[in-house]
N, C-alpha and C positions, 0 to 999 in steps of 0.2 A: 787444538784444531788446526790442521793440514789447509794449508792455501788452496789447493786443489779442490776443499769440501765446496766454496766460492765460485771457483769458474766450473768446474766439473770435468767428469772424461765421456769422451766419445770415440766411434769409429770413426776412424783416419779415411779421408776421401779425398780420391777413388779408395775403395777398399782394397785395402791388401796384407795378407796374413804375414803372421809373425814366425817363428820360430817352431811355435806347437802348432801349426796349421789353422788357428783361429784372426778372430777378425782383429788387425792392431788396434791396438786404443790409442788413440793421443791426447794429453792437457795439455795445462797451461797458456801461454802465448800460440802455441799450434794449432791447439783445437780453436781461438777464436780469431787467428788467421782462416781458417778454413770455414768458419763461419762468413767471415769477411768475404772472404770471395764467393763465396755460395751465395750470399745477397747482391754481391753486384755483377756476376754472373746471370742473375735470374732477370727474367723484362718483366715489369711491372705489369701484373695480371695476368698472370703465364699460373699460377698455382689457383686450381678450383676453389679451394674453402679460403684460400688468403688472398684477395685480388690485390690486395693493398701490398703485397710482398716484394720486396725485390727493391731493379733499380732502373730508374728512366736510361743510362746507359743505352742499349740498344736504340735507341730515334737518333743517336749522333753518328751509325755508319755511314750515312750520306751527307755529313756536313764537311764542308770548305777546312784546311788545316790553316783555322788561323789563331787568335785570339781568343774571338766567341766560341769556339771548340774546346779550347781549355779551360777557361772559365766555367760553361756547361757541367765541362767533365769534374770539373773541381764540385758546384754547386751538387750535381746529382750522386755523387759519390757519398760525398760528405751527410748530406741529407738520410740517404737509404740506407747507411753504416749507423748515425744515428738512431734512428727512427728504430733496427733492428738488434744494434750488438749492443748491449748494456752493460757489459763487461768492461768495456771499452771507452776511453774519453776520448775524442777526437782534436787534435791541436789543429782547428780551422787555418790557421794565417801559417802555418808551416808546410802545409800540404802543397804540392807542387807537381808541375804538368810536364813532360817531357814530348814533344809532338815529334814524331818523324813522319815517312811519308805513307805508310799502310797501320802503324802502331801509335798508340798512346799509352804510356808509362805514367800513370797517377802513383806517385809518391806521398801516403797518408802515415806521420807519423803518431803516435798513439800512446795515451799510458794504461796500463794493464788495471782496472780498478783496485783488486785484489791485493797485490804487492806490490804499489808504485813502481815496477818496473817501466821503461818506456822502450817503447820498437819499435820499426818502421817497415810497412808495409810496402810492397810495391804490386801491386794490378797491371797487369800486362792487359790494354784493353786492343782488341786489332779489329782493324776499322774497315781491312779488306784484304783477302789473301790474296798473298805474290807467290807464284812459280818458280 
């Protein structure tokens, strides 16, 4: 039995085709990087049948770049990565914030459940765009 039967394959998102003109597929660590960000990309309550989906994210564009911002972004990350990617174990006290002044760089490192591989994620979250 293939690791792959474990985490599974999916379409690569955004989509975009391969070789024979069909839709890519991607595994392993990829496809639940791209789950990852598709959770914390989404605002909590933004999907009809899944209100519960997603991640409080979005209520920190208008917060101050201090402390309580990274912390937030730490709690609500970690939470909604939980809560959604099972594939995934989250190393809570490794994860880390990088603040500048329009972007926040959440740094989630992670081990693969499937093949104790470990990776680390990074979420570009921007907080407000600059020209």
């Amino acid at each position: 039995m293939n690791y792959l039967d474990h985490i599974g394959r999916g379409e690569s998102y955004p989509f975009t085709a391969d070789q024979n003109s069909k839709v890519l597929l991607v595994d392993g660590f990829k496809l639940v990087e791209q789950s990852m960000r598709d959770i914390l990309a989404t605002p909590l309550g933004s999907r009809p049948f899944q209100e519960d989906y997603g991640s409080m994210l979005h209520t920190l564009n208008f917060e101050q770049n201090d402390a309580i911002l990274g912390n937030l972004a730490k709690t609500y990350s970690v939470e909604a990565i939980r809560n959604w990617e099972k594939r995934a174990l989250i190393y809570t006290k490794d994860v880390t914030i990088e603040i500048s002044e329009a972007k926040c760089n959440i740094f989630i490192p992670y081990l693969l459940l499937a093949t104790n591989e470990t990776h680390s994620f990074i979420y570009p979250f921007y907080r407000a765009l600059t020209s």
